[in-house]
N, C-alpha and C positions, 0 to 999 in steps of 0.2 A: 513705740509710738502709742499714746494714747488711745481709746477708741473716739471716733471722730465728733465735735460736736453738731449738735441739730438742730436745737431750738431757740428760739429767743426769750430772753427775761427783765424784766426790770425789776430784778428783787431788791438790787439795793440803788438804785434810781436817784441820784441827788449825792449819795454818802461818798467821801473822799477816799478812796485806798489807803491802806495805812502802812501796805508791804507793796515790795515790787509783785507779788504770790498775787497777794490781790486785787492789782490791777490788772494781771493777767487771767485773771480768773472769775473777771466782768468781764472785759472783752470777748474771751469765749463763752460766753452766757449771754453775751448781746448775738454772738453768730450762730445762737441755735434755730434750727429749723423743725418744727415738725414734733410728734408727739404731744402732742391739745391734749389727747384723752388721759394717757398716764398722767398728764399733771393735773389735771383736772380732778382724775381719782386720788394722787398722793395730797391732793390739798383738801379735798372733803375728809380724810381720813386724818391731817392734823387738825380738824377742827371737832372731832369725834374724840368723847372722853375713853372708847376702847380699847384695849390691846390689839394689833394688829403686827401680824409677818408679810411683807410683802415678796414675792418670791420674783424679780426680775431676772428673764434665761432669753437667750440666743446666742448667735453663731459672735466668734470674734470678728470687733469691726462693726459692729452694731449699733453700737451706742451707750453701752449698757454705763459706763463709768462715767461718762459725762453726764447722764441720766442721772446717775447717783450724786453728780455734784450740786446739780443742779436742786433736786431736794435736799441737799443739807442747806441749801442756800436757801429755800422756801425754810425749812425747818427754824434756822436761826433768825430768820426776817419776822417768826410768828413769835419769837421767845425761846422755844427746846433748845434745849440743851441735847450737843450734836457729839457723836464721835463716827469717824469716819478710818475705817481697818480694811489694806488693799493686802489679800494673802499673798500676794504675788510678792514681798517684801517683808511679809513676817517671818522670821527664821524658826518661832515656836510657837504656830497658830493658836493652839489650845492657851499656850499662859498666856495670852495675847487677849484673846478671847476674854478668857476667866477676869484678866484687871479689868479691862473699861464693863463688865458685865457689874463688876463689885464696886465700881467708881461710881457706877448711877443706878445703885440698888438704893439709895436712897426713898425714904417716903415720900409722895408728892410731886417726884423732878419728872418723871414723865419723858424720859429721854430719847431721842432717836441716832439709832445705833445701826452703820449700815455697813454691810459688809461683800466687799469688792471679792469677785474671781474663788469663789467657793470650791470650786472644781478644783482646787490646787489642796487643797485639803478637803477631799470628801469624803473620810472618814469621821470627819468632824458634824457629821449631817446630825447624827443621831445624838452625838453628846450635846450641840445646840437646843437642839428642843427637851433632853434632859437638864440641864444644866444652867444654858446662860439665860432661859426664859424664866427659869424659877426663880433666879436672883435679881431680874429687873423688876421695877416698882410695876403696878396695876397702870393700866394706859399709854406702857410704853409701844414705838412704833421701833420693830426690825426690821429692814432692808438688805434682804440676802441679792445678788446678782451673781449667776454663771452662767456658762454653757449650757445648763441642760437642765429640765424643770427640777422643786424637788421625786426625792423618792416615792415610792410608792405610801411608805407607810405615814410621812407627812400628809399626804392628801388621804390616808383612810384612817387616822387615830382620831377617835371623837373631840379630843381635845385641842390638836393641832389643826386640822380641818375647819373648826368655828372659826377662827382667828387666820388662816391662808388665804392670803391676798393673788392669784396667781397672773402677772403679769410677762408676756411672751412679748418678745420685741422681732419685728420685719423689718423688710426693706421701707424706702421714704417710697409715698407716691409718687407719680410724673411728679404733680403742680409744684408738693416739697421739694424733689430734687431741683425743680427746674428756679426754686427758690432760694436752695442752698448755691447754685450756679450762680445765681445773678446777684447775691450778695458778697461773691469771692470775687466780679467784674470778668467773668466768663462771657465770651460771646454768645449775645444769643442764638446766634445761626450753630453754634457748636451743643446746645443744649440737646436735642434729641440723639445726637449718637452719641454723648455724653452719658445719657440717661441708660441707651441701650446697651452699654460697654459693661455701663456699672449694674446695673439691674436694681438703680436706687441703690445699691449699698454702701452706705457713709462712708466708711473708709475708701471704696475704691471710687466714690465721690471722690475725696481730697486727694488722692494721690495721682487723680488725673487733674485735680487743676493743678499740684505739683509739679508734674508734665509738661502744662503747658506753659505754665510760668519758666520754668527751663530755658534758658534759650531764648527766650521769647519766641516759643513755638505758636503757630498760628493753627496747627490744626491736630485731630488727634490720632493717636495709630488706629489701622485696622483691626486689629484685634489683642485681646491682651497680651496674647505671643508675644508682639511688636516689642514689647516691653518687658524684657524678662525681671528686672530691679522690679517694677509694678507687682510682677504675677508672682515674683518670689515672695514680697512682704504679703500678698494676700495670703497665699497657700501658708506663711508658717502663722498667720493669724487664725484666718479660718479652724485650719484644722490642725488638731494635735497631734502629739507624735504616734507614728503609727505602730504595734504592736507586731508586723511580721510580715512577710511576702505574700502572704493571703490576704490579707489584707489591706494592704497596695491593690492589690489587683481587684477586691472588690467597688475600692474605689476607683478605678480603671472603669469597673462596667457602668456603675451610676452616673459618672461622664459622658456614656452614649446611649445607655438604656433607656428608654422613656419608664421602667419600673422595674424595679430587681427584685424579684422575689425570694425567698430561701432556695426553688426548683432550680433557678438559673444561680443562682451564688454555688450551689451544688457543682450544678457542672461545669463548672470553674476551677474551683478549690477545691472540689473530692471531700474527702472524710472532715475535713473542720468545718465546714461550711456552716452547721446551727451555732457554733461559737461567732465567725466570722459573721455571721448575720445578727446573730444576736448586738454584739458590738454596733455595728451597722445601726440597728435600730436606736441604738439609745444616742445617737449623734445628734447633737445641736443644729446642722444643718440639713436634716433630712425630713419628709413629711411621710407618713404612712398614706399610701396610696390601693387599692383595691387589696390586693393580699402581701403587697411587700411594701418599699420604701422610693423612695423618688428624691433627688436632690435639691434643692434652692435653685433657684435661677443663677445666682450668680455663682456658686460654687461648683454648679455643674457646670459649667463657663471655661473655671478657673481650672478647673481638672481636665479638662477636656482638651484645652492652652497647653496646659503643662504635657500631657498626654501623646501630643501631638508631636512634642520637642522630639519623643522616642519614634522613630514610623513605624520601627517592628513591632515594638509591643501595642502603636497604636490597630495597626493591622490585623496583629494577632485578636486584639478584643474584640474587635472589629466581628471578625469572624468567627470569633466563638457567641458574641451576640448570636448572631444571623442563623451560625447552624442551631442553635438551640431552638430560634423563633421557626423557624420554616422544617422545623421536622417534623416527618410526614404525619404520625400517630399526634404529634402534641398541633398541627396545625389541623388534622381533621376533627378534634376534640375541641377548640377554640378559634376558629376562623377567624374570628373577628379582631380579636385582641390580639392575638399576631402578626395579623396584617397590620393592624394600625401601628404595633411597638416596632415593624420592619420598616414601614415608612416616616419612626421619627428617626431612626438611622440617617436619614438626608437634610435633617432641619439645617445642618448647619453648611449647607452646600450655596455657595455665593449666587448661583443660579435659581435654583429653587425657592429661598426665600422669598420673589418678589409672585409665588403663585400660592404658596401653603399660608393660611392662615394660623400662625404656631399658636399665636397669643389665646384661640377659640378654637382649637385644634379639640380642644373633648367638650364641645359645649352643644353638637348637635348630632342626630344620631338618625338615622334611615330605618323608616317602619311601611307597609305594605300602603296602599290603597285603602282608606276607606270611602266609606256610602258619603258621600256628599263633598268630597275633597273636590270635584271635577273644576266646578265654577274657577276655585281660587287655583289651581294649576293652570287653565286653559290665562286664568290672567296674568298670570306670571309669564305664560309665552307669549301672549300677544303683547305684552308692556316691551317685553325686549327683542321679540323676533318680530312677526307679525301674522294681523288675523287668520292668515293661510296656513302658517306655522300653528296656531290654533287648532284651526281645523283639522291637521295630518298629527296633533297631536292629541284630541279626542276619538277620531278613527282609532288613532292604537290605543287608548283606554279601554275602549269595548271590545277591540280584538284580541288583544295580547294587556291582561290586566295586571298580569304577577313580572310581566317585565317590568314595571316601576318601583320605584324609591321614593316615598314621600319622604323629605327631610326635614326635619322638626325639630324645635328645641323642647327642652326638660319641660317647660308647660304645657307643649303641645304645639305651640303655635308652628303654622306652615313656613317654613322658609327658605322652600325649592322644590323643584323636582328633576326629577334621575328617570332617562328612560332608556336602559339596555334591552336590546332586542337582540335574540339568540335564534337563525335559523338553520335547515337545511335545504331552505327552498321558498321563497314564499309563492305566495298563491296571483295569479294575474291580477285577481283585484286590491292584490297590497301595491303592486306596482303601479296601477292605475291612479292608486287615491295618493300616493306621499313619493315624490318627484324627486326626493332624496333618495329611498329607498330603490329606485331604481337605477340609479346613476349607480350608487353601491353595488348593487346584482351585476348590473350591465358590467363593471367591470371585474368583480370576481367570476364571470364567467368566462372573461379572458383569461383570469390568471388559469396556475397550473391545476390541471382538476384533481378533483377531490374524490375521496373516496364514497360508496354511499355510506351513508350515518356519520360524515364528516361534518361537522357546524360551522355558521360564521355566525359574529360580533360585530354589532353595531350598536356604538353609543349615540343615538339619535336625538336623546333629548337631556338637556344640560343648562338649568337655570337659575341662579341664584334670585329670589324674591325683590333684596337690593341691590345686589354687584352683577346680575345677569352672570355671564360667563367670566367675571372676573373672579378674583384671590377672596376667599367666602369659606363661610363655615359650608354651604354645597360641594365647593369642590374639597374642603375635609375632607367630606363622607365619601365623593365622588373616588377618590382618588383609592379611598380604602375598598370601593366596591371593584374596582378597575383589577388591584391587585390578587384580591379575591377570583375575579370573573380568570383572568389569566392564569392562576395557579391551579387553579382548584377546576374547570370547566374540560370537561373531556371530550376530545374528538375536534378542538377547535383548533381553526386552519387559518385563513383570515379576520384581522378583527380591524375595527376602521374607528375612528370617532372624526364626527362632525362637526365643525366650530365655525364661527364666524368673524372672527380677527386672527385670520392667517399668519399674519406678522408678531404678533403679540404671542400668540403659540408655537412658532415656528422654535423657539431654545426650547422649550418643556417638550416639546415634541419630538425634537431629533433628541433628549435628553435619555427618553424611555424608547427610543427606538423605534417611533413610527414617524412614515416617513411620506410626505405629499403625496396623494394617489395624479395630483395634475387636473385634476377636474373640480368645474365649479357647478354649483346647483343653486340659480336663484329658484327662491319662492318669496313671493309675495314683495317682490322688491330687494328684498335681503342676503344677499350673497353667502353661500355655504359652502365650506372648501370640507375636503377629506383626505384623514391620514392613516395610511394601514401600517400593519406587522404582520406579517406572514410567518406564525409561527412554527411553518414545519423548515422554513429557514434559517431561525434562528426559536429553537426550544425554548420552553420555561428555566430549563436549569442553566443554559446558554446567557438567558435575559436575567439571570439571576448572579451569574459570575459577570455579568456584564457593568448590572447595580453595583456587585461589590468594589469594581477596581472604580468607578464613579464616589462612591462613599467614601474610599480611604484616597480619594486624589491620584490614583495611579494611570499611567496609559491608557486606552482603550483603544483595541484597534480598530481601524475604521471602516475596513472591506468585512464583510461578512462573509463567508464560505460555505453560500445556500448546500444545500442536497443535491443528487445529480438528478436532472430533468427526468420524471419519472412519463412510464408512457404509459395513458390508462384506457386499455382495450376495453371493446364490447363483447359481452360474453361469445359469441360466436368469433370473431377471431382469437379470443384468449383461448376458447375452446381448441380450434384451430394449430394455433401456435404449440397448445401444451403436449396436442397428440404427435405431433413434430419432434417435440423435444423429447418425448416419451423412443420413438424409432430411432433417433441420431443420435442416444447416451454415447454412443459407442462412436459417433463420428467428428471429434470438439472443433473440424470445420464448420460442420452445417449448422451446430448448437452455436457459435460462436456469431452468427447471422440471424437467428431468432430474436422475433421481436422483445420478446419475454428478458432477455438479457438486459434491458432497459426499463423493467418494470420493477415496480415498488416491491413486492413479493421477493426478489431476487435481491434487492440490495438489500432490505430487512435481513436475511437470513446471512448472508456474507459480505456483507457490506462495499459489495463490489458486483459489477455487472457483465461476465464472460463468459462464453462457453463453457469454462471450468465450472463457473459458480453456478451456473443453470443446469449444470448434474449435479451438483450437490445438494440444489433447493430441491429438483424430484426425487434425490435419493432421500431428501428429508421427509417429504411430504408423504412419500413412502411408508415410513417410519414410523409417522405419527397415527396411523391410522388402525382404529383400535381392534385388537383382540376377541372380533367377534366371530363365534362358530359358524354364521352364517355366511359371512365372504372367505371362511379361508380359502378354501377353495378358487375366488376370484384375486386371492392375493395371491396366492401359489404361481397363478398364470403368469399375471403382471410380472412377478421375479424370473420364473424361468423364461421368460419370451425377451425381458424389456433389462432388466437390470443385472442377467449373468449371462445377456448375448447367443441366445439362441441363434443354431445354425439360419434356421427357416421353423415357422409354426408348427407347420408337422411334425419335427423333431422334438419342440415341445411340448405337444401334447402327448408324442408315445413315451416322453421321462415321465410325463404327468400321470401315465396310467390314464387318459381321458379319450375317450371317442372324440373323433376333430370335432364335431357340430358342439358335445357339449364344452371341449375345452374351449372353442369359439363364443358361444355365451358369458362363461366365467370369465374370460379374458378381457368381453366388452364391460361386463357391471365394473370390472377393478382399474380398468382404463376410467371408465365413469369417476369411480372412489378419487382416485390420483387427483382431477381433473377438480372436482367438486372442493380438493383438501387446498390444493395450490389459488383457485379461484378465491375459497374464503378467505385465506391468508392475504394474497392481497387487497382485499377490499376494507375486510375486519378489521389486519393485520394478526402476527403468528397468536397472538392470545387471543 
């Protein structure tokens, strides 16, 4: 199949076809759409007495050859004298080349000689610009079209360079496609997810009004899976044959990657990867993006479709994306960019879509507080919350300034704010002044306590400048700072975010895993509900294999399998309890009734909570306590009295070689040690 046409022409407007060729080849020249500028530039250039090469490249399916019809048609409507050569059908490009070069070497003719699918003979790159330029007359126009611009050495020989024309062909805009639609007698209620299917791309333009004409279908499939005939003519247009299993699978990642660099084609492919990448780059359908390559919109689509058809190997990718992006050394070096290439893993999740803003997903970006932001934040909350919300949101500017996120686009301009608040306590008068913030405390003080230096999370302030709390380049950023805030934030126990359309949040929310706390918080009129995650319940790498079976469509199950109810003493019963556990090593009745067998410290260490395991946390805690000449002596005690079951102390102290009074000293400081080593552990935990 041809590639598809776009524009419209009235090049020969009035003239009677003389072939059946040629009345077929007005008709599709009356149904072009699109492309003003190339013709625009191809026709300033026939009316210019210069030599010129114009170099037309993009993906198959483009346009590129009805483009070229379309100027031989402008060409012959001026007078030139045309020849038009599709390599796709010459069996010996070169003598092919070489006649019509020596047919209009003539003096004078000035001929336009355009040359279809170069890519099928691109060794011919170099002998063109030796060869068939020297033998056309002064003023003639070439017309090269392939996949993929020319070489390097065309754009830097001083003489080929004067004379290159370099024209890149895209997708149509919406208005075009939705132009090219409504000239085929497409419904127009079918025009936007016509547009969005095709991503503008001509060809899969027509092959969806193909589609629909079928049958006379009335509406279009979900995806281009739906259609395998569809997704099959794209994928053998789009792209060419592929070179090898590495290669396959590099395009497997560009499918889900948001950017594939050489580091991740590496860990992919192993040892080929600078070839495989190499390759990669030079493809017609890809853009170089920060340090590697990114696909087209619609081919990353079409791969993705196709990708899908396989689940293992979609899963496998899946996951070799993921581990690359969130390992630990390459995510604490780039935070950023990781998190963001993690959460384009979901762009294409039927849920999601109606919250991520994909199309301005990298158009805005989170920078600190500056000096005089305050005014236009404070109005951003009051346009969509209200003045009170204002107010509890300038309180936290002066209190807590580096909790915010100004989000801003590439000029600078303000277009939300982000307020995460990170505590281990606040202070009475933060409860006083923001009536959210204490609804929040109020109930993490119900939940299960914390240890000290344990944090919580609260996304407090969340406003897009135009969308408020809707699908916004804010919640982009928002989203990226969330994942960040939960992977990367240490010591964090509950985290909550605040929202005010309950319902409209309630899929995104149980989506990542937090879940109604049940309470509401008006201020100022405006009802504020809250969602936590309690992440000693369910972990970062828990919430992280959670995302994964979510990404690739698989089960997730739906009880969560919290921790066991840990019990968190005050130092004087922990103290208590540990001198208990310390005398009853020897009795795993009475240790088997210590409260200690329910505390953190003891399931950390053996992941379970029994008499057994509360001798083994103090034979640990024993253990770990360091090698100093100054308690040996206090440690000696401890062992002989407590951990190798002295008869009675006395006993102990005459193995000890110690006077009772001073084995009684040594005995309490290393009782102290024990005590101090078991206490840290649980509150610190064992690191």
């Amino acid at each position: 199949m041809a590639d598809t046409p776009l524009t419209g022409s009235d090049d020969s407007a009035g003239s009677i076809p003389a072939t059946m060729a040629e009345e077929i080849g007005k008709r599709s020249r009356a149904g072009f759409v699109g492309r003003v500028t190339e013709l625009e530039r191809f026709r300033a250039v026939l009316t210019d007495r210069l030599s010129r090469i114009i170099w037309v490249f993009g993906p198959g399916g483009i346009g590129k050859t009805v483009l070229l019809d379309l100027f031989e048609a402008e060409a012959t409507a001026c007078g030139r004298s045309t020849s038009a050569i599709d390599l796709r059908s010459a069996d010996q490009p070169r003598v092919t080349l070489g006649e019509v070069a020596l047919r209009h070497g003539g003096a004078g003719e000035r001929p336009v000689l355009l040359i279809d699918s170069i890519e099928r003979a691109e060794t011919l790159e170099h002998w063109l610009g030796e060869e068939v330029l020297s033998t056309l007359a002064p003023g003639s126009i070439v017309v090269v079209a392939g996949r993929r611009p020319p070489s390097a050495r065309w754009r830097t020989d001083p003489m080929l360079s004067v004379a290159l024309d370099l024209m890149p062909l895209r997708s149509l805009s919406p208005d075009e496609a939705g132009e090219f639609l409504g000239r085929r007698a497409v419904d127009v209620s079918l025009w936007p997810e016509a547009i969005r299917l095709s991503g503008g791309h001509p060809l899969a333009l027509a092959l969806l009004v193909q589609y629909l004409a079928g049958a006379g279908r009335g509406e279009l499939p979900a995806g281009l899976a739906g259609v395998p005939d569809l997704l099959g003519t794209l994928l053998s247009r789009i792209i060419d044959e592929v070179p090898g299993a590495g290669y396959r699978r590099a395009l497997d990642i560009i499918a889900l990657a948001r950017v594939a660099n050489l580091s991740l084609i590496r860990n992919v492919v192993g040892d080929a990867a600078e070839e495989v990448f190499g390759w990669l780059e030079n493809q017609p359908f890809v853009d170089r993006i920060d340090d590697g390559v990114c696909a087209h919109d619609l081919v990353r689509d079409v791969l993705e479709a196709d990708l899908r058809r396989d689940p293992d190997r979609y899963v496998a990718t899946n996951r070799a994306i993921r581990s690359y992006l969130l390992d630990p050394e390459r995510l604490r070096r780039a935070p950023d960019r990781g998190i963001k290439d993690f959460i384009y893993l979901h762009r294409t999740s039927s849920l999601l879509s109606d919250y991520w803003d994909w199309a301005r997903f990298d158009s805005a970006h989170a920078s600190p507080k500056a000096a005089g932001d305050e005014p236009a934040l404070a109005e951003i909350v009051r346009r969509h919350d209200s003045p009170q919300a204002a107010d509890c949101l300038a309180y936290w500017l002066k209190r807590r300034p580096d909790s915010f996120d100004v989000v801003r686009a590439s000029t600078g301009e303000i277009l939300g704010v982000i307020g995460l608040l990170v505590f281990d306590g606040p202070d009475p008068a933060d409860l006083a002044a923001d009536p959210v913030i204490a609804a929040v405390w109020a109930h993490a003080a119900r939940a299960r306590p914390r240890r000290r230096g344990d944090v919580v999370g609260i996304t407090r302030f969340f406003d897009d400048a135009a969308a408020g709390q809707a699908m916004s380049p804010t919640f982009n950023v928002l989203s990226c700072r969330h994942t960040r805030h939960w992977l990367l934030t240490e010591r964090l126990t509950l985290d909550y975010i605040v929202l005010r359309d309950k319902d409209a949040w309630a899929p995104m929310m149980s989506y990542i895993d937090f879940r109604p706390v049940g309470v509401d918080v008006v201020v100022g009129g405006v009802r504020h509900h809250l969602f936590v995650h309690d992440w000693r319940e369910v972990s970062p790498a828990a919430w992280l294999d959670r995302m994964e079976l979510l990404e690739t469509g698989s089960p997730v199950p739906q009880d969560h399998s919290p921790d066991p109810e840990y019990v968190a003493l005050d130092r004087e019963t922990f103290e208590s309890a540990a001198r208990a556990a310390l005398r009853d090593l020897a009795r795993p009745d009475r240790l088997a009734q210590n409260p200690l067998t329910r505390s953190r410290v003891v399931h950390d260490h053996c992941g379970t909570g029994d008499g057994a395991a509360l001798a083994r946390t103090v034979h640990a805690a024993f253990g770990g306590l360091p090698e100093d000449p100054r308690t040996e002596r206090a440690r000696r005690a401890v062992a002989r009295t407590y951990l190798h079951g002295a008869v009675s102390q006395e006993a102990a102290a005459e193995v000890l070689g110690m006077a009772f009074s001073t084995y009684r000293r040594h005995l309490a400081v290393g009782v102290d040690l024990v005590i101090e080593q078991l206490w840290n552990w649980d509150v610190y935990g064992p690191d």
